[in-house]
C-alpha positions as MATLAB code, in Angstrom:
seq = 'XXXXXXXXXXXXXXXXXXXXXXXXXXXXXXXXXXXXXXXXXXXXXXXXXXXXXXXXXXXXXXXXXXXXXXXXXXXXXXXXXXXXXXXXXXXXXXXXXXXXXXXXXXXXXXXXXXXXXXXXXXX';
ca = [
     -13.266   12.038  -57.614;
     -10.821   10.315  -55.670;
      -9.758   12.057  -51.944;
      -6.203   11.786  -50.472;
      -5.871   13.326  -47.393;
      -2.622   14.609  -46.903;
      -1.380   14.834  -42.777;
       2.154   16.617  -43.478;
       3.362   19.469  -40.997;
       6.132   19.725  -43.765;
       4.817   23.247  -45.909;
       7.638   21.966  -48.340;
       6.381   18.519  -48.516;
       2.821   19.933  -48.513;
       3.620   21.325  -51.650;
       4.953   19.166  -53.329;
       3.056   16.292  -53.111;
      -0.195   19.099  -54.076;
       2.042   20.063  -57.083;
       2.541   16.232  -58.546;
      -1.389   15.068  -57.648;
      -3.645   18.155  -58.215;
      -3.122   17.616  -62.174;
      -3.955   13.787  -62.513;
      -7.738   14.970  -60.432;
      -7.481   13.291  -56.946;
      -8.962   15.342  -54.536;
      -6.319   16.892  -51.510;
      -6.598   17.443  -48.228;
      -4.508   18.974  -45.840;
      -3.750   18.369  -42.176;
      -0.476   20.016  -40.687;
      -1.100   17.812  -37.891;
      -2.649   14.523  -36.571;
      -5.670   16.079  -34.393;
      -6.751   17.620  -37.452;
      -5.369   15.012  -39.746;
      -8.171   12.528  -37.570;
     -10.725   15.027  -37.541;
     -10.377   15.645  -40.961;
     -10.627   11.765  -41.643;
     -13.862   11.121  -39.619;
     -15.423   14.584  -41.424;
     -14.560   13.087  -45.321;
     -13.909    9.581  -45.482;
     -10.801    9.677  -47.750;
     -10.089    6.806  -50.299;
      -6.572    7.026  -48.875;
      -4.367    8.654  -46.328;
      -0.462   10.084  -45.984;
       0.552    9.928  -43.010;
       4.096   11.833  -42.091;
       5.740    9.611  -39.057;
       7.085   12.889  -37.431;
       3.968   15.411  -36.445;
       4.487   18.299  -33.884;
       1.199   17.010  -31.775;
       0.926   13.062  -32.030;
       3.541   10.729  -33.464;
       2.699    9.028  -36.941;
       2.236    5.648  -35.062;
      -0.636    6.933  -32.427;
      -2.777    8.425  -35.741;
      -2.745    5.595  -37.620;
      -4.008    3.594  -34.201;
      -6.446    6.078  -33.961;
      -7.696    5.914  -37.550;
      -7.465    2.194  -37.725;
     -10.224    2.274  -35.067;
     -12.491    4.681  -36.858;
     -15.480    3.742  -38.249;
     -15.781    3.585  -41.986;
     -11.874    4.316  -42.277;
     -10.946    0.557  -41.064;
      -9.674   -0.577  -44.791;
      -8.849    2.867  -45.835;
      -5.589    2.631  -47.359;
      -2.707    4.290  -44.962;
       0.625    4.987  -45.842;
       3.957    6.346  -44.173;
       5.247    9.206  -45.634;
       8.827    8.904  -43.470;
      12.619   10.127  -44.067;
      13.690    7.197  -42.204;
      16.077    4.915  -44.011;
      14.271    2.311  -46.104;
      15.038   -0.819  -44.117;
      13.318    0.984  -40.730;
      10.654    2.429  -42.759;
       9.127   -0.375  -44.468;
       9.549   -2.165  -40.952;
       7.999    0.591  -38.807;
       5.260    1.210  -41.476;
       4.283   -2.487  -41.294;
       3.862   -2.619  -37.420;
       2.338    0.824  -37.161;
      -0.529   -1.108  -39.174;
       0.259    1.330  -42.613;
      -0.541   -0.073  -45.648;
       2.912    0.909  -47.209;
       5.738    3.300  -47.150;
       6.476    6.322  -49.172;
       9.933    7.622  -48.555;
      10.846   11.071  -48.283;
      12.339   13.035  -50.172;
       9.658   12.059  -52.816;
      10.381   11.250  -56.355;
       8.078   13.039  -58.170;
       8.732   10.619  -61.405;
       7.395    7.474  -59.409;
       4.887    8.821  -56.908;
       2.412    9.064  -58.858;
       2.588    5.330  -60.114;
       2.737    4.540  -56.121;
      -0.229    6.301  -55.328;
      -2.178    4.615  -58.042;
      -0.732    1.325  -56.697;
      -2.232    2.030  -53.361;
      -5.504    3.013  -54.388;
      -6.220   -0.009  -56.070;
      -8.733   -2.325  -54.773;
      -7.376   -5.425  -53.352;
      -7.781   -8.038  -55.579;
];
């Protein structure tokens, strides 16, 4: 079974994205902020990772640096889950070192497609 792991401080947002992937069988995991979001990380080895840009504790940017330098989580798929207009997000995203960007709020007709899309393996 396939693990996302979920770092949203957003109960909302939380919810929602748990709502749209628990029926298609992916696996979720929840941190409602990055020191747990990292610990979690290291403790499961997800096959991907949402990332929200705007945590209470550590900013979006300073967890994906941290996870980049993780063992066994350096080409696990990261993306930005940001309400930041497009143009900044995709920017940001890309020189945080995220894999994509996932705006907010979430379309719950084409998220699913995007998650598939990033759980691919590179061809």
């Amino acid at each position: 079974m396939t693990t996302i792991l979920q770092i949203e401080d957003n109960l909302a947002n939380k919810i929602l994205i748990e709502r749209v992937l628990e029926p298609l069988n992916y696996r979720l995991l929840h941190a409602a902020d990055g020191e747990t979001g990292v610990t979690l990380a290291i403790e499961e080895k997800p096959d991907l990772i949402l990332v929200d840009m705007g945590l209470p504790d550590i900013d979006g940017q300073t967890v994906v640096t941290l996870l980049r330098q993780l063992p066994g989580l350096e080409h696990t798929p990261i993306i930005a889950i940001t309400a930041w207009p497009a143009d900044k997000a995709m920017e940001m995203a890309e020189r945080y070192g995220c894999d994509g960007c996932i705006l907010k709020p979430i379309d719950v007709k084409t998220f699913p497609k995007q998650i598939a899309q990033y759980l691919k393996p590179a061809a």
